[in-house]
C-alpha positions in Angstrom: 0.0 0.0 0.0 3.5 2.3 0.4 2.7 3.3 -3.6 -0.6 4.8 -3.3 -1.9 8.2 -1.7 -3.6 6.9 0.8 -0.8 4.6 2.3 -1.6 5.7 5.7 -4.9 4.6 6.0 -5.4 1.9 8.7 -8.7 0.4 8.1 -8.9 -0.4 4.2 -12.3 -1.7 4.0 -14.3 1.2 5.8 -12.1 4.3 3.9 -14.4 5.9 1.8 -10.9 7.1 -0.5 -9.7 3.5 -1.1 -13.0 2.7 -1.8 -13.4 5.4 -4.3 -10.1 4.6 -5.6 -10.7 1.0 -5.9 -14.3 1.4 -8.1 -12.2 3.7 -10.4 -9.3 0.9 -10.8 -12.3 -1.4 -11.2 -14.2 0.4 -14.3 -10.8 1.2 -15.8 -9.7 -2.5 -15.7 -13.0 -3.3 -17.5 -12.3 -0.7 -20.4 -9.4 -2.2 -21.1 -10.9 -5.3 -21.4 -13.7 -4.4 -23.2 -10.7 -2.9 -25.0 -9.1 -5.8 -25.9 -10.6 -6.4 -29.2 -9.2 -3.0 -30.3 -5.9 -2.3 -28.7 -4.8 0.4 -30.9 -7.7 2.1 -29.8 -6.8 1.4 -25.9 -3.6 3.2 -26.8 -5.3 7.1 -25.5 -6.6 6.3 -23.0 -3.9 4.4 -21.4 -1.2 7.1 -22.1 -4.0 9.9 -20.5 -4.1 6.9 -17.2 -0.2 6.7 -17.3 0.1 10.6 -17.7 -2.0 10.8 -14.5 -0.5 8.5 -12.6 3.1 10.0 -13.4 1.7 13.1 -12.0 0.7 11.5 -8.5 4.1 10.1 -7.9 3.8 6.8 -10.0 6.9 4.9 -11.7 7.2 2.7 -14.1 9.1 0.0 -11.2 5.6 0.3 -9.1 3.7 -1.5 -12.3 5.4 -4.7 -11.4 3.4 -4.7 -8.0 0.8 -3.7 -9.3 0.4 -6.1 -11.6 1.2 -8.8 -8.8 -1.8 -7.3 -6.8 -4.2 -7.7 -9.7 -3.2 -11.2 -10.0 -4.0 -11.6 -6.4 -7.1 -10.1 -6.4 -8.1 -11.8 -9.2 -7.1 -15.4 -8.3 -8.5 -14.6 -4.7 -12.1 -13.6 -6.2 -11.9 -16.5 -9.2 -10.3 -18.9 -7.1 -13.4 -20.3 -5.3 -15.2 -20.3 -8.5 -13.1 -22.9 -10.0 -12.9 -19.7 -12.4 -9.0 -19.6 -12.0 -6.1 -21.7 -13.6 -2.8 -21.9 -15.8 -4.5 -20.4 -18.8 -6.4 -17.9 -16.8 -3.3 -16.6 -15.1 -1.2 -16.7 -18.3 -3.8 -14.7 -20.2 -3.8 -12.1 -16.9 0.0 -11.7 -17.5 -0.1 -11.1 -21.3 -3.3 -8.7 -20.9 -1.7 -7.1 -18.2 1.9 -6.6 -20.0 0.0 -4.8 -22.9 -0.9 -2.3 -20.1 2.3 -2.2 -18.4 4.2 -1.5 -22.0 1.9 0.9 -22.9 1.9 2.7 -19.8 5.2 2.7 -19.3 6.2 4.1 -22.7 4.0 6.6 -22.3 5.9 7.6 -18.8 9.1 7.6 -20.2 8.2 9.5 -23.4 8.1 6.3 -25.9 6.9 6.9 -29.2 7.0 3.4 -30.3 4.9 0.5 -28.9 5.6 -2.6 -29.5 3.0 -5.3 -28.2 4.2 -8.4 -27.4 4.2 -11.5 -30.0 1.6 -13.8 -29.1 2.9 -17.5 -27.9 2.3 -20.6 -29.6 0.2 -21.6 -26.4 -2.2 -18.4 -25.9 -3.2 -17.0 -29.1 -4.1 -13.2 -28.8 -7.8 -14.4 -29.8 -7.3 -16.9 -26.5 -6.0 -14.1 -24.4 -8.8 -11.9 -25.2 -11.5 -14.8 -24.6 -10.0 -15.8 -21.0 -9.4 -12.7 -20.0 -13.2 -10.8 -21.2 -14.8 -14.5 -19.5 -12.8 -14.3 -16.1 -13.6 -10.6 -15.9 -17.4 -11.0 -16.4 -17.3 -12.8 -13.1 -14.7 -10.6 -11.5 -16.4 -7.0 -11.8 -20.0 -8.2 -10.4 -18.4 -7.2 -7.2 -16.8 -4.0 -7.6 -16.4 -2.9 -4.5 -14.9 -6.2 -2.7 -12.6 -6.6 -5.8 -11.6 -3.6 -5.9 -10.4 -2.9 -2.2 -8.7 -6.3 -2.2 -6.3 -4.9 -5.0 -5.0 -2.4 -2.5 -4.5 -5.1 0.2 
């Protein structure tokens, strides 16, 4: 919780700033994957989120972390739903490094970006499909999920 704003907030769950935070983390997640079909046009709005974010003291070492703590939430929400595996997890990682690139190139003043080659195991088409699927039973609770990012 040392990257974010509110790091000195003792009692995640009832802090109306985390929770506020959390819903926006939430609904951006699901524009990306709603995204995901067209990530050239993701492209804006993730450089306008990483321009932000530079702004509030973010770098481009935090999106490791982050990145961990969406996995976490993720597999913690998914988990009991017999909703989370291999593939699942793998299809996070490349989703989630499509972000991370873009973000970060936008933070250091990239031009160029150059999304990852799909493997021979998860096909783009397969990442997009196991990562829109999972997500549709993620986001129903926005508010749980959301919080448990920052935990």
């Amino acid at each position: 919780l040392q990257l974010f704003s509110f790091s000195k907030v003792t009692d995640l769950d009832q802090s109306p700033e985390v929770s506020a935070h959390a819903r926006a983390v939430v609904q951006i997640l699901g524009t990306v994957v709603e995204g995901l079909d067209h990530i050239d046009a993701l492209i804006p709005t993730l450089h306008s989120l990483a321009r932000t974010h530079l702004k509030l003291g973010v770098l481009v070492e935090h999106f490791p972390i982050m990145g961990e703590s969406l996995l976490w939430t993720l597999e913690q929400h998914l988990g009991p739903k017999r909703a989370w595996n291999h593939y699942v997890k793998e299809a996070w990682i490349k989703a989630w490094s499509v972000v991370q690139l873009v973000m970060q190139n936008a933070m250091t003043m990239r031009t160029k970006v150059v999304l990852p080659s799909p493997s021979p195991e998860l096909s783009r088409e397969k990442v997009r499909k196991l990562v829109q699927e999972s997500w549709a039973l993620a986001e129903k609770d926005l508010d749980a999920n959301g919080v448990k990012f920052f935990m």
